[in-house]
Steps between C-alpha positions, in 0.01 A plus 500: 500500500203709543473853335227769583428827328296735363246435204346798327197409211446851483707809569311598818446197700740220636460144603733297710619147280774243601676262339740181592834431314681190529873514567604410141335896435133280339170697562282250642181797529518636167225727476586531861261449863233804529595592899275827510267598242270738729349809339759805495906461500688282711916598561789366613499130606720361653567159575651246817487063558461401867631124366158401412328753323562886322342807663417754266436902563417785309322809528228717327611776679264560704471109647795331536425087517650119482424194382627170533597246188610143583746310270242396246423851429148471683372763707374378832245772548376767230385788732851649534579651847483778631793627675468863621301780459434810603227782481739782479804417330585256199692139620776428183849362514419174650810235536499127651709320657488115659647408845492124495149523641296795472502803198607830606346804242604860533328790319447857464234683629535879365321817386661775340782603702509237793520118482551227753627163455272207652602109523245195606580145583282225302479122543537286178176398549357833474427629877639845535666551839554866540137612382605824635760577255852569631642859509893439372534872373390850539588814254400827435586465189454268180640121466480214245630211418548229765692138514503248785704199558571293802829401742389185664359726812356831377370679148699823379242701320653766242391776338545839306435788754518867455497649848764656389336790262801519265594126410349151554701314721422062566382443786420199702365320818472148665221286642488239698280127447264633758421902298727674736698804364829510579577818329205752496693751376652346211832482437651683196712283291603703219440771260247354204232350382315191383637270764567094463629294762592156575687295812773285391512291847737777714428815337237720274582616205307857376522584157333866395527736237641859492610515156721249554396145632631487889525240734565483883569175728271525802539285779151360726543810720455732227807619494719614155801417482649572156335595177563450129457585185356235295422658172577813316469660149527882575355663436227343364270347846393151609204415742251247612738206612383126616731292710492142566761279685579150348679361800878632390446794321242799496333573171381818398310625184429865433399751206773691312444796278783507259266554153165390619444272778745162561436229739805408680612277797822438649605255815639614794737277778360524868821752577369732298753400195307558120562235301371622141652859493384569231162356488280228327248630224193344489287698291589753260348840499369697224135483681436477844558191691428570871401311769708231603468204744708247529514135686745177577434127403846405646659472213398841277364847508188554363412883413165648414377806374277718252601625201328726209455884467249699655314588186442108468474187717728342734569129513677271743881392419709287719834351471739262740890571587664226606678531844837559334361799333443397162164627300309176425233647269656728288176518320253606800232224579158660392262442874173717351426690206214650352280828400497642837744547793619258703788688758626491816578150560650324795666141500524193758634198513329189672759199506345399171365766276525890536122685543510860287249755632416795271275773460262461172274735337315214252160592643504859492610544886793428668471131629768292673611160317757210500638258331811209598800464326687165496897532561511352138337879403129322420162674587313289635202743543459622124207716576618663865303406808289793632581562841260828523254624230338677758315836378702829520866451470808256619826622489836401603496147587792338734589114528617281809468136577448366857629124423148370380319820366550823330389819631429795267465828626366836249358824527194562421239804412127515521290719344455796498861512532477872623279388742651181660823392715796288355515203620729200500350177471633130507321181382476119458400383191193241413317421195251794537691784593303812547589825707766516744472475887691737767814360657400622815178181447642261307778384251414306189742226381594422102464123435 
């Protein structure tokens, strides 16, 4: 496995660190694989595997960018990527997904009470093919939160939208392999929030929150055609759900506010049938543990997230369920710890060992790093790679793998942060990584 998140030295800044776990739950990156480490805060990562590498994004909100980590835990380039900006309103949100040949990242691009949602095509080796970025959604008013996956054909893009001035309502929109929208207007999938979405072969399934955890099957037309609830304890609320698929069964892991904040996950047949009704805890509250990701090594789970109070640090836990449902680490494996934050991981899997992305504030900024995780739970990056250490701040990092490299994607924000755009940036990283480079020039690769 590979787990990113966020890594906080110092109560104002954030770095991005990773780390991989082998599938017996042994951290092979201990102090975990420095991703970002640019001046400022970096949010958010998130994490995907193309089947030879882990692409990693994140944000700094103002700059959202990517880099790429190959199985080793090296990063192929250190000037993490650009991937949009704009002069007059901030780029956040971004999500990844992998088509069998080329990336596909979506983002927001919004300012106060309007935001758009934007998509671009990029090569695994780093050419980006829609250097004008592509237009997927329009709104007069605010949206967050987006999720892509892929059918074989097209990308569904999702994400919360509130067009609707009294609730926030999911919506979503396809693309084609060649940039074309095939719903400009969106489509509106259901009422909620904090979308997560994954293809199970035949259908999508969208899992959101609106106090309870929802789902709805989808089919490649973008069509609902039933909905469920996955998860309730009313009247206290869940949000911010992840969803994999592990070839029979969906897998989603979500935070639940009974006394504090609980991680828990539950699988989910491909008709829509919930097979742990009552849920699977993974972490027990008391603090706040927030933030999960979670991957497949065909044969376990493997959950990521942050954990610690707000008045303190955050580290980086993880923990595998097998695929009958049965909690593996009772004891959560321990990714990265230390006197600053590390949050906001996202996870990976390679074939071989997961890649964690993270943001991480151990150099006074928010930076992106990463670390990879055998499936026997061992870091094999003790110290985090740093994918971006770039001055200002990286935040947000997301994960995907293209089959030989990972591709890391972030936000970041220069300084003077009143001054300057968000922008989303993705990168490859080498040996002596420096600043990031636009998406809409070139992508960097993680070696």
């Amino acid at each position: 496995y590979f787990v990113v998140w966020v890594d906080s030295p110092f109560s104002n800044y954030a770095d991005i660190y990773g780390a991989r776990v082998d599938t017996t739950g042994v951290v092979l990156d201990t102090n975990g694989i420095a991703i970002s480490t640019l001046p400022g805060s970096e949010h958010h990562p998130s994490i995907a595997f193309d089947g030879t590498n882990y692409l990693v994004t994140w944000s700094d909100y103002a700059t959202t960018y990517c880099a790429r980590v190959d199985t080793s835990g090296v990063l192929l380039d250190s000037i993490p990527i650009v991937v949009a900006q704009d002069t007059s309103y901030e780029s956040s949100s971004p999500s990844v997904a992998f088509d069998g040949t080329n990336y596909f990242i979506a983002w927001f691009s919004g300012q106060l009470s309007k935001d758009e949602v934007y998509g671009t095509r990029v090569e695994t080796s780093g050419v980006v093919i829609d250097t004008a970025a592509i237009l997927l959604s329009m709104s007069a008013y605010p949206g967050r939160a987006s999720s892509s996956s892929f059918d074989g054909t097209n990308y569904f893009t999702v994400w919360t939208d509130s067009r609707d001035t009294a609730n926030s309502y999911i919506y979503g929109a396809r693309v084609d392999t060649f940039g074309t929208i095939l719903d400009p207007a969106g489509i509106n999938l259901m009422k909620g929030k904090d979308p997560a979405i994954a293809f199970d072969g035949t259908h999508y399934l969208l899992a959101g929150s609106n106090i309870d955890i929802k789902g709805a099957r989808i089919n490649t037309a973008g069509t609902v055609f039933d909905t469920v609830t996955i998860f309730s304890i009313s009247p206290n609320r869940c949000d911010d759900p992840a969803i994999v698929f592990d070839e029979t069964n969906y897998f989603v892991t979500f935070v639940a506010w009974p006394y504090g904040s609980y991680i828990y996950c539950m699988r989910i047949d491909t008709s829509g049938v919930v097979l742990d009704t009552n849920g699977i805890v993974i972490s027990h509250g008391g603090v706040y543990d927030l933030g999960p990701s979670a991957a497949f090594d065909d044969s376990s789970y493997f959950v990521v997230w942050y954990h610690g109070t707000h008045e303190t640090t955050f580290d980086i836990y993880g923990a595998r369920i097998s695929s009958t449902g049965v909690l593996v680490d009772t004891i959560p494996i321990s990714i990265a710890a230390g006197s600053y934050r590390q949050w906001y991981p996202s996870v990976t899997f390679d074939g071989t060992n997961y890649f964690v992305v993270w943001q991480d504030n151990r150099n006074g900024y928010a930076d992106i790093y990463g670390a990879r995780v055998t499936p026997a739970g061992v870091v094999l990056d003790p110290v985090g790679i740093p994918i971006c250490t770039a001055p200002s701040g990286q935040y947000k990092p997301s994960i995907g793998f293209d089959g030989q490299n990972y591709c890391v994607i972030w936000r970041w924000l220069p300084f003077p942060i009143r001054l300057n755009p968000m922008v989303i940036v993705s990168c490859r990283k080498t040996k002596d990584s420096a600043m990031g480079l636009s998406v809409c020039k070139t992508v960097a690769m993680i070696e």
